[in-house]
N, C-alpha and C positions, 0 to 999 in steps of 0.2 A: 323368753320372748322380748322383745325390744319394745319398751316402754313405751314409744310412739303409735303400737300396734296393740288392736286387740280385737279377739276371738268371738264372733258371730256367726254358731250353729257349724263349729269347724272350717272357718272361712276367715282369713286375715282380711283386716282391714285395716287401712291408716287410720289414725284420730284425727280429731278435729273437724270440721263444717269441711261437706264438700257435697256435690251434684254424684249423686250414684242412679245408675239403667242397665238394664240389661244389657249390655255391648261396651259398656265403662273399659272393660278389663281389656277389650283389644281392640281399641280403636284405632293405638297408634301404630298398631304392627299389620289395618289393612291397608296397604300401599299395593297399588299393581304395577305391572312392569312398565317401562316406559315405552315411546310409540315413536316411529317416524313420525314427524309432523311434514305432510309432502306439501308443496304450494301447488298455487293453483289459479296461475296466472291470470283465465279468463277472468277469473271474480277480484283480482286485487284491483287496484288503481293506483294513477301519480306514480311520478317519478321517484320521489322518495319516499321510498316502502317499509321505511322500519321500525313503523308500525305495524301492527301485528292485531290480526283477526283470526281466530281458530276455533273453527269447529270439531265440537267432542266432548265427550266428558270434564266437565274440569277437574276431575283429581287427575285421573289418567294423562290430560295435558300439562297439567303444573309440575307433576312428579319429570313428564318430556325435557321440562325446561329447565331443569334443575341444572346441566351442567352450564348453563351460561349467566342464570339469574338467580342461584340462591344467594341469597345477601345483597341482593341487589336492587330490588323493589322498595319507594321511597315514600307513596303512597298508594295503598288497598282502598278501594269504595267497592261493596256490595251491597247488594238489593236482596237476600237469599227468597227462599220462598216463606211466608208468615205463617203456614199452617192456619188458612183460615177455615178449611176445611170444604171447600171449593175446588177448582180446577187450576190452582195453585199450586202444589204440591203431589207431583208424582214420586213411588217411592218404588226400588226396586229391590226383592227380598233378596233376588241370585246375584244382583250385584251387590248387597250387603255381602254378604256370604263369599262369593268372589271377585272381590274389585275390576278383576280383568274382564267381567263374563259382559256382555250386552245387555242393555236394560228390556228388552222384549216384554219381559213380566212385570215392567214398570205401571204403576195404577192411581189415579187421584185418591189420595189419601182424604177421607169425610170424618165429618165430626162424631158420627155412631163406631168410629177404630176406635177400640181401647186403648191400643197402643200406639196412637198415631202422636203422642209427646216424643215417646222410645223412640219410635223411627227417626221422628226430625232431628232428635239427635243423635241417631247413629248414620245419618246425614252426614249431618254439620259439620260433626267433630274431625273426622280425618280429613275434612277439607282443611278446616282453618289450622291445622295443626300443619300440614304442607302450605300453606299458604304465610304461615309465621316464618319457616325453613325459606320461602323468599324474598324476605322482606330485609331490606341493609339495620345495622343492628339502630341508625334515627328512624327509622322506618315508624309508620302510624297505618292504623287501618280504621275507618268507618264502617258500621256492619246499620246499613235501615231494619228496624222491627218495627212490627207494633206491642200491644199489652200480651197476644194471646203467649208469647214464646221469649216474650223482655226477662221474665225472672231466671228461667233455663239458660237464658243465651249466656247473662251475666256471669253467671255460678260457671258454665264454660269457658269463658273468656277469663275468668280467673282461676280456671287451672288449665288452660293453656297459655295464654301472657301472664299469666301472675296478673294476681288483684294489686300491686305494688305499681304496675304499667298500666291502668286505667286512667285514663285523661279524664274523662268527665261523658255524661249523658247530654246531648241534645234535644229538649221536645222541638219538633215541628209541629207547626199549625198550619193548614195547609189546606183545611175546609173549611164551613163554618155548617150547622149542622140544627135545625129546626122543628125536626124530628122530636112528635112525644116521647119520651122513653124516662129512664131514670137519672141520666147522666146522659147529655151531647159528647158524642166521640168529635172531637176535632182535628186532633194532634197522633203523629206517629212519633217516633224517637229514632234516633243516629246514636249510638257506641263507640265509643271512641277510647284505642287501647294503641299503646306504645309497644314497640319491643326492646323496648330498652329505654324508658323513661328519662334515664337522666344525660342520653346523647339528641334529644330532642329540642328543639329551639323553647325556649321559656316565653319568647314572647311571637304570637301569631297576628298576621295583619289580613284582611279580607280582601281579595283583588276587586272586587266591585259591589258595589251599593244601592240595593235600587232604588232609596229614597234620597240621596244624594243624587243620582243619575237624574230621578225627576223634577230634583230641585234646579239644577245644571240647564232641564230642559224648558223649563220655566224664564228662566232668567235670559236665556238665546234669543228666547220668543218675543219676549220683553224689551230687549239690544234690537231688534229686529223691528220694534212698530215704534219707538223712537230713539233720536240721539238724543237727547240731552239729558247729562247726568244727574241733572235734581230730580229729573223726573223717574227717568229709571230707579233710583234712589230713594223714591216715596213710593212707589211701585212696590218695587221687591220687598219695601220693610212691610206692606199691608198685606201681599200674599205671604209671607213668613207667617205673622204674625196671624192673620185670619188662617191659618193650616197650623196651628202652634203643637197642637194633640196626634194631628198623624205624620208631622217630622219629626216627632220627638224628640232625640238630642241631638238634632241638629239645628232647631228652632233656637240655636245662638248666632246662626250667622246672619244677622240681619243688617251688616254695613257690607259697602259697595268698596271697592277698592276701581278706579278708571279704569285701570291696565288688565288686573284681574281677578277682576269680578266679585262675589262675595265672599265674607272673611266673618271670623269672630276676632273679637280678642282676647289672647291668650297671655296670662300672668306669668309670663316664665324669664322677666328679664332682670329680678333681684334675685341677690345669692343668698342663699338660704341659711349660711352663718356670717357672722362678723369678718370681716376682712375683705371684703368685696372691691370694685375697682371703684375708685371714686373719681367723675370727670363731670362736665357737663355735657348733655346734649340738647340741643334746637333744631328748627327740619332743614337747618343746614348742614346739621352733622356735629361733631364732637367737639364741643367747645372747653374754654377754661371754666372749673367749677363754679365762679364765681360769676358768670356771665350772664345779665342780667336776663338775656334771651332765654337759656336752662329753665328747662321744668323742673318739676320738684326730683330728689334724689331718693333712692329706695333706703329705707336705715342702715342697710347693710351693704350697702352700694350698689354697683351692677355683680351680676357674673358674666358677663362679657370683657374682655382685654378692650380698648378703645380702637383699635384697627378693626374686632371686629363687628364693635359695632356701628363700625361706618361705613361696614361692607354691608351689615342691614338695612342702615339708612338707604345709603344707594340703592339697593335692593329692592325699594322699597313697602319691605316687610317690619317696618316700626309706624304703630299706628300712634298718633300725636293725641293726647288729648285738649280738653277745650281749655282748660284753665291752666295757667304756668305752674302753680304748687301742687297741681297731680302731676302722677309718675307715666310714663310713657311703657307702653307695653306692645306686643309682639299682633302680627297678623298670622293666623291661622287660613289659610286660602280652602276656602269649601273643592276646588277641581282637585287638590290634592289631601284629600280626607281617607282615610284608609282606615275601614270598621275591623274591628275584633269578629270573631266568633265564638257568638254568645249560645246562654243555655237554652234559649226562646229564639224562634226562628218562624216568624211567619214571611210566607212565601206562597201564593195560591198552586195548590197543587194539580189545577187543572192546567197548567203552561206546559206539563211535562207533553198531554192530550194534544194542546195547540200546537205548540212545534211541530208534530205529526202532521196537525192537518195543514199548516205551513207550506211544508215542504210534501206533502203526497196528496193534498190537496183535500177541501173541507169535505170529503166523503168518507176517508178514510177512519176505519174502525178497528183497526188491525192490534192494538197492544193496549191493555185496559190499565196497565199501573206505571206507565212509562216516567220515570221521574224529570223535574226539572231540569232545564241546563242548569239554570241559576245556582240552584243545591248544589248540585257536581263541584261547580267553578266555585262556590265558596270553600267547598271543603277541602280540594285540593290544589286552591290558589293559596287560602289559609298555611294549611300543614305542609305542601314543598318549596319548592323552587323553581325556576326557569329552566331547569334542564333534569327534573323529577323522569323516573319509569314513573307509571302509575297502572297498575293491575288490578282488573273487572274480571273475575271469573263467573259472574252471574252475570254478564254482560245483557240479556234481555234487548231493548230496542236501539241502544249502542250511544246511552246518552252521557256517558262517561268519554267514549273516543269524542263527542262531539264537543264536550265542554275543555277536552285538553285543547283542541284543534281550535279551539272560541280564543281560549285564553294563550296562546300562545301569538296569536294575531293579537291581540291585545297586547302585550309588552315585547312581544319577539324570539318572546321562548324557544326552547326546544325541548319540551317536553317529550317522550313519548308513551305512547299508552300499549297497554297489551290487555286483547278482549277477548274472551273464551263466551262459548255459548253453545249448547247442544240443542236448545230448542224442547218440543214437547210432545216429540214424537212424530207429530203430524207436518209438524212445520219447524222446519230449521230455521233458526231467527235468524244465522247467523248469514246466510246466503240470503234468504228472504226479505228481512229487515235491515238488518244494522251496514250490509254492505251500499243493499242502492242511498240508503239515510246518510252516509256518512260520503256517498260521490252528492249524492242532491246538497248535502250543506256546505259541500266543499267548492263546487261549481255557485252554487246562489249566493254563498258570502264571500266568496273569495278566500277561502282559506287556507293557510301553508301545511302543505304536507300530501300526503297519499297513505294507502296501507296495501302489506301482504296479504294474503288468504292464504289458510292452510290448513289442512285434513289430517285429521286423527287416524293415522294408517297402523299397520299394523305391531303386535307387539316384540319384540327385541330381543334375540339374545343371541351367542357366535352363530348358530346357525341360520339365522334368519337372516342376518348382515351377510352372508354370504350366499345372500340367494336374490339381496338385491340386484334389479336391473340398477346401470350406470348413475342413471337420474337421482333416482330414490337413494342409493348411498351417496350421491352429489349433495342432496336435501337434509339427508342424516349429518354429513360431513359438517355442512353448514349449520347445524342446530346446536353440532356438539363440540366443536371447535373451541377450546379455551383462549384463543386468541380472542371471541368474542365475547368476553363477559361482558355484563350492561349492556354494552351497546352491540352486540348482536351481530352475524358478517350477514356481510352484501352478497345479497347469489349475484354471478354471473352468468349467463347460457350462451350457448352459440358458440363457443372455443372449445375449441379441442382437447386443451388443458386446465386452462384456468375456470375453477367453479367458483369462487369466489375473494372477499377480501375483506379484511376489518377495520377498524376506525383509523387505526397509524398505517396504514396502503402498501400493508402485509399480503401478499394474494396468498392464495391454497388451490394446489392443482392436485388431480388425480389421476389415476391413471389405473382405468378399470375396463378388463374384460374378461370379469370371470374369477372365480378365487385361485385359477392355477394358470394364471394366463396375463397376470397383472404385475410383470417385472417392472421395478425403476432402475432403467443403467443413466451414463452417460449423457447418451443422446435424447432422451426425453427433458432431462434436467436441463439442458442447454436450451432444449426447442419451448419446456415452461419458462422458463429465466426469463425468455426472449417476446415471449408472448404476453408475459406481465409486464417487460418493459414498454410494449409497445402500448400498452393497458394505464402507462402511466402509472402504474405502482411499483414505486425503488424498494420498498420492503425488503425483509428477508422474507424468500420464499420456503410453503411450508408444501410438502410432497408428499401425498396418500400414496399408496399401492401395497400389495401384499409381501415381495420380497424386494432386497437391493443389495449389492454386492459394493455401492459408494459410500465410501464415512460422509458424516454431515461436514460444510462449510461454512464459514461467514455468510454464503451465499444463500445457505439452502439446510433444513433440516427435513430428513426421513421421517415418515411417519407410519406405523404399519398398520394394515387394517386384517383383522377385526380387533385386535389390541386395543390399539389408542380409541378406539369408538367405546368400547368398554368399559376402560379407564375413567372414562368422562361422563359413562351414565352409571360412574360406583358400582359396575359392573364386574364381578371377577367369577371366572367361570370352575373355580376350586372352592368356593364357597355355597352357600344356599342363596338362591336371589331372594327369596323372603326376608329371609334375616338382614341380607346385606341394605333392600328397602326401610326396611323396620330403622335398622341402626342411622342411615343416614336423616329420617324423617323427624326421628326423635332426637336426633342431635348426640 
């Protein structure tokens, strides 16, 4: 027996600390098949659609989206369900049992289930386990809990990312709670685990601030009821200074700068060993050291070259001090202050609530745990970039699509998001809520972008592809096309040929009536060629259909269907698709 292993009641087990449940041993091999994802134009909006809203199961959809986005997801934020033992958590036994089946017998899981721990993780686990399979290997994910299911998730998250890929815990505070009891709940917690820890940035900056924002709003208000800068200047240092405990470390910036606005000052203009540049400076700029104008010199000199610290001066971001024998130091500008994320995160968790009644007006009672924008945008302004996927498959009231679409109007981004959500049976959130929410914020704030809609249609395999109508293999073509990793191809409808095209203005035509009836010669290749051109895309063109008698060109590659469709969903029809899901999931 292998040392690593040993024998409980005839049953191997690994050694060492780990989360064991009834379902431990096949979590990763319940994968169902994958599904057309069909669109569904009435519900999408905007011109630029690639963002993506889908309703369905989220395994059954993430496993869909495999062949264009695994490894390609930059940032995960989910909300899952807390197992509060409420109308939070439904749980389906036949689709434990068969991934594929419909949740029909899905039921609120209550606090008198014995096994209502078991279930929530024989939930969880094959999600996040495909949901790691899409993530790019800097990828980070956020999972919200609270206490009831924080210890389980952890011991999961570290045998599914390895405990070695844990970022760190976040508490949220987010109520305040006056309630007798033994202990005030205030705070939930955010998770936060890497897939690869050490391709991750080391250092994180927060896109926005709210206590910087309301210091900003402060000081406008302030610009606004006088001009003159002594005054504004005794002003701003009395509201800093009378608010000192709830701006906390920002209660340094309490001088004025005229041009802009307030500043702290920041020590950062000596070199930290001997050798430094030695010159003078005055608020003219870079003098001879000996100049009697020169303030005092750092002992180790500057660490600035003297050009550039005349480009500071100019700048000017060098704050002078009052006496000539002190040393002159740096301006920190409060509009440009960019917070970390920390382990404490207070944030009123009732903004998630107001946003709602914002935009659908103060009656609206429709989503009881909708979370913050502000959370969203910190988490995923923090951990991406401006042109991040970011992936909600708990997506719930779609405050994730709302806070990409925030923050991308904010620096220009292009972020895009992709949001799953099957709803709760009764109510589909994903047509119900998150669609008209994400056209109301889109039209009220002006914001860049639009999204797809798309259905979890049916499941997949040669014969199912071959029983598609035109459309629905148009839709499949477009999901599973490797021309569109990350970013996804652009349907096109209404031509004859061309269904689509991807980021480099590759079109992909098909050429479907029927699985015996679906020749490419010639003359179709020429009349797609010709209808891409006219489409504006020089690309090589890529050509679905069942058979073809023309080798590929510069111009054009053949593609056969149901083959290449298969190919693309790790589909091979001389193998078992169980297995063949199992192997791709678990990597």
């Amino acid at each position: 027996m292998n040392p690593d292993q040993h024998s409980l009641n005839g049953v191997r087990e690994e050694a060492g600390l780990h989360l064991h449940w009834q379902g431990r041993r096949s979590y990763r091999s319940l994968v169902p098949a994958p599904r057309v994802l069909e669109p569904e134009p009435m519900l999408s909006y905007g011109e630029d659609q690639s963002n993506l809203v889908i309703e369905g199961d989220n395994l059954q959809v993430m496993v869909s989206l495999q062949s264009q986005y695994n490894d390609s997801v930059d940032v995960v934020y989910i909300d899952p369900p807390y197992n509060r033992g409420g109308n939070d958590f439904r749980y389906s036994d036949t689709r434990y049992r068969d991934p594929d089946a419909d949740a029909a017998d899905a039921v609120y899981i209550t606090n008198e289930d014995g096994g209502r721990h078991t279930k929530w993780l024989n939930y969880m686990a094959p999600r996040l386990v495909t949901t790691q399979r899409l993530m790019a290997d800097h990828g980070v994910i956020f999972v919200s809990i609270n206490d009831i299911e924080l210890g389980r998730l952890l011991m999961l998250m570290d045998e599914v990312f390895d405990e070695s890929n844990r970022i760190g815990i976040i508490a949220w505070k987010g109520s305040s709670d006056n309630n007798p009891s033994r202990i005030a709940i205030e705070h939930e917690y955010i998770v936060a685990y890497a897939k690869n820890l050490k391709k991750v940035a080391k250092h994180w900056t927060t896109p926005n601030d709210e206590v910087r924002d309301a210091l900003l709003e402060q000081y406008n208000a302030i610009c606004a009821e006088t001009s003159d800068f002594a005054e504004r200047k005794l002003r701003w240092s009395q509201l800093v200074k009378a608010n000192k405990e709830a701006v906390g470390r920002l209660g340094r910036y309490t001088d004025l700068d005229p041009e802009r606005g307030p500043y702290q000052v920041a020590y950062r203009v000596h070199n930290p060993k001997p050798g430094g540049y030695r010159y003078g400076v005055c608020e003219e700029g870079v003098v001879d050291v000996n100049d009697p104008r020169s303030y005092g010199m750092p002992l180790n000199g500057y660490r600035f070259k003297p050009e550039t610290m005349q480009r500071l001066i100019d700048d000017g971001t060098i704050a002078f001090p009052k006496k000539r024998d002190q040393i002159v130091q740096m301006k920190d500008f409060l509009i440009d202050y960019k917070g970390t994320l920390r382990s404490v995160i207070e944030l009123d968790a009732r903004k998630g609530a107001y946003r709602l009644k914002t935009l659908f007006g103060s009656d609206f009672d429709g989503f009881r745990y909708a979370k913050p924008v502000e959370l969203i945008e910190m988490l995923i302004g923090a951990a991406g970039n401006k042109d991040s996927v970011v992936l909600d498959c708990f997506a719930g009231s779609g405050t994730t699509g709302e806070a990409v679409l925030q923050l991308n109007k904010r620096d220009g981004g292009k972020r895009k998001f992709i949001l799953i959500e099957e709803g709760n049976g009764e109510d589909q959130y994903a047509r119900t809520l998150i669609t008209p929410r994400l056209r109301k914020a889109i039209e009220q704030d002006d914001l860049p972008g639009g999204f797809s809609f798309l259905l979890s249609g049916k499941q997949l395999d040669r014969q199912a592809i071959l029983g598609l109508e035109r459309d629905k293999i148009a839709a499949l073509i477009c999901q599973t096309d490797r021309s569109g990793v990350r970013t996804g191809i652009t349907r096109i409808t209404g031509k004859q040929w061309i269904i689509g095209s991807n980021s480099r203005g590759e079109a992909l035509a098909l050429v479907w009536q029927g699985p015996t009836k679906s020749r490419v010669n010639v003359d179709t290749i020429n009349a797609a060629i010709t209808e891409a051109r006219d489409l504006g895309l020089t690309g090589k063109l890529q050509i679905y259909g069942t058979t073809t008698t023309v080798s590929d060109t510069p111009a054009f590659t053949f593609k056969q269907i149901p083959d290449e469709i298969l190919i693309n969903l790790h589909l091979d029809e001389n193998e078992d698709e169980d297995e063949i899901f199992a192997a791709v999931v678990n990597g």
